[in-house]
C-alpha positions, 0 to 999 in steps of 0.5 A: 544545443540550448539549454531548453533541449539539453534539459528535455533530452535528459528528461527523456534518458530519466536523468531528471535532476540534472533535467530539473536544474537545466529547467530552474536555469531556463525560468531564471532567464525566462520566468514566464515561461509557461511551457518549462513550468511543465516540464518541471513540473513533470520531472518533479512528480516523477521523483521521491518527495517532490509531489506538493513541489510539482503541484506548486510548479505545475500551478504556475504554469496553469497561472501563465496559461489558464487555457492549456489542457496539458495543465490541467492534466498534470495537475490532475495526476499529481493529485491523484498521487497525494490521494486527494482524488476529489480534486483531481477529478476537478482538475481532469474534468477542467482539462476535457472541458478545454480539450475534450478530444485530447486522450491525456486529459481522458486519461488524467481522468480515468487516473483521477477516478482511480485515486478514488478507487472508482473501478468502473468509471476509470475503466469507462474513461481509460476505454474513451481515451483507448478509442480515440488513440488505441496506442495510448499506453497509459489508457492501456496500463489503466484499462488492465489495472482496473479490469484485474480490480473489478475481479474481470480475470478474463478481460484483464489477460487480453489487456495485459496481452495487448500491453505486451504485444505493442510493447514488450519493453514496456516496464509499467505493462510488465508490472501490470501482467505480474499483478495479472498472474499474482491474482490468478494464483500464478506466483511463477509466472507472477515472479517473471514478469516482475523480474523483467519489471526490474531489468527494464527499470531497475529504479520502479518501486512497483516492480520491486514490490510486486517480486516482494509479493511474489516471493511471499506469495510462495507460501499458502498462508500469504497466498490466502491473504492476498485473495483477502486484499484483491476481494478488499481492493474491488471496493471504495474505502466507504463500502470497506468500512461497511463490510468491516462493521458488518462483519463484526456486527454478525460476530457479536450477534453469533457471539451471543447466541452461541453463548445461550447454546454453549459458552464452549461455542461461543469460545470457539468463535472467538478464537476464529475470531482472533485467529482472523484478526491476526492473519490480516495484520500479521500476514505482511511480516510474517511473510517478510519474515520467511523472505528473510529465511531465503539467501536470495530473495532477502535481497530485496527487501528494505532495511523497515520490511527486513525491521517488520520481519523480525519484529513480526514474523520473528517475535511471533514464532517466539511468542508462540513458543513461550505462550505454549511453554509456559502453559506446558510448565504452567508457569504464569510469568512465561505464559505472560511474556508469550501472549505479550510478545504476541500482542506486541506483533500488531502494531509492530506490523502497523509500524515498520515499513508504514508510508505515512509519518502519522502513522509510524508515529501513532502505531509507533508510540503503540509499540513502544508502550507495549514493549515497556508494560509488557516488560514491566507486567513480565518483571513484576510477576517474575519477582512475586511469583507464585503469588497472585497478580499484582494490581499494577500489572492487570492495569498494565495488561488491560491498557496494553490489551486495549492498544492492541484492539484499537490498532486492529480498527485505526489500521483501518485508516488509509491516511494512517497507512499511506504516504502524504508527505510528498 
């Protein structure tokens, strides 16, 4: 056997570094060699942290030949895995334009427009390709992901039953069903299908994830919060942004005019008000945080969303308990240290298990701060108490309280939550 068909047999067992060195060892030999820059260029993409290094690889291959489509294909959907969706639907256009009856280019191009969270057009594209060669399994896996995305529930189930009856075996599919079932508020059924995810393919992060989600998904509270995701998810980031300005701007005008009625109204919306913006941001760890409490499910958690349970979930039934023992007892020190340790939860939970290193380090550098003036604000009033609050802290308590508010608007930012650095 040459060292060309060992690399490929192990890429198809996905045994892909020991594919990707036989591969280096082909091009060593053969540098021109357009047809092994591709299959490099997949086993690359198809492993943690090596996407801007397959995007390099798969370059080199389009430079040695500009006319292939296959490229151009690749190139698209590692695109679409760093999130530059714009350039990928470039280089998805340019692989039809050369091959327009290939279904891997349609395809490319209907996972482009996913990158851009383009529902419609993905599934127009999935739908092309699914015509022309009905067993494509990635036009499949496309066509249900985006049908459950547009709220299609109906359409979606018979995808999904398709992707199951021409391949049982098939993880990806399972994954997608799991997802199926999750929306449509099924968690048990949700949880077998993620289970079987995993027994087929015990390395996918998706099917790790998905059971994650389930096992949250148990309780009430994060059932609620992941309807608010899958109504979020139908819309492109733009329109998301329009529908958090709106919302706040019809807060602040009800705000207003509940105040000329009954300041006690006008107070009672701002509680709701505060009581959403925590459920939006505190739900992921405070469901992480119940994961923990059962033996089993705890299992599959990672050491940042074990980290994101504590220091959300954990430190916010804490924070809850000192905020209400300190009024009990009208203490105002205790009280502090209460709505301080509830302050901290929000860009704690912005912090522990965010992909994107821009992220960890702005939110983190957040949380830090929070835990020190939060500290220093409990200290200083502890040792002064009864007398009134010292300057130093209400400074310490507006800036600590201004962090807070920021953070509810920058988790807004998707490249502050997502991983880039591949």
């Amino acid at each position: 056997m040459s060292e060309l068909s060992h690399g490929l047999l192990l890429q198809d067992q996905g045994r892909l570094e020991e594919a990707e060195a036989c591969f280096y060892s082909v091009l060593a030999r053969e540098p021109d060699n357009d047809f092994v820059y591709g299959r490099l260029a997949l086993c690359q993409m198809s492993q943690p942290g090596k996407k801007r290094r397959a995007l390099e690889t798969v370059e080199e291959a389009i430079r040695l030949r500009a006319d292939e489509s296959f490229y151009f294909s690749v190139k698209a959907i590692i695109l679409g895995e760093l999130h530059r969706g714009r350039e990928s639907l470039e280089a998805a256009e340019t692989a039809v334009r050369l091959n327009p009856e290939d279904t891997f280019a349609l395809s490319a191009k209907a996972n482009a427009y996913c990158a851009m969270d383009r529902w419609a057009d993905a599934e127009e594209w999935s739908r092309r390709a699914l015509a022309l060669d009905g067993d494509n399994a990635m036009a499949a896996n496309i066509l249900a992901h985006t049908l459950r995305l547009q709220g299609k529930q109906e359409d979606n189930a018979e995808a999904v039953a398709r992707l199951l009856a021409a391949d049982p075996e098939d993880s990806f599919a399972h994954v997608n069903a799991g997802w199926s079932a999750l929306q449509a508020k099924d968690q048990a059924r949700a949880e077998g299908h993620f289970r079987e995810a995993l027994r087929l393919d015990p390395e996918s992060d998706m099917a790790r994830e998905g059971l994650l989600e389930s096992f949250r998904a148990r309780s009430w509270f994060y059932r609620a919060y992941l309807s608010y995701c899958f109504f979020m998810q139908r819309h492109t980031e733009g329109k998301q942004w329009l529908i958090f300005l709106g919302a706040f701007a019809v807060y602040q005008v009800s705000r207003q005019y509940l105040a000329t009625i009954n300041p006690a109204y006008s107070g009672a919306l701002v509680a709701v008000w505060l009581g959403l913006v925590l459920w939006v941001w505190l739900a992921p760890g405070i469901g992480n945080f119940l994961i923990l409490l059962d033996r089993s499910a705890r299992l599959a958690l990672k050491p940042a969303e074990r980290h994101q349970g504590i220091a959300v979930g954990g430190v916010f039934a804490l924070g809850a308990l000192t905020t209400i023992l300190g009024m009990v007892i009208d203490h105002a020190p205790v009280l502090l240290a209460g709505v301080g340790m509830l302050a901290t939860t929000i860009p704690a939970s912005l912090t522990f298990g965010n992909a994107s290193s821009r992220g960890r380090l702005v939110f983190g550098s957040v949380t830090a701060f929070l835990y020190l003036a939060v500290t220093a604000v409990v200290v200083l009033e502890w040792v002064r108490h009864p007398a009134p609050m010292h300057p130093v802290s209400s400074t310490l308590g507006t800036c600590a309280l201004l962090a807070t508010v920021a953070c509810t608007w920058l988790g807004n930012v998707r490249a502050l939550r997502r991983n880039s650095d591949d």
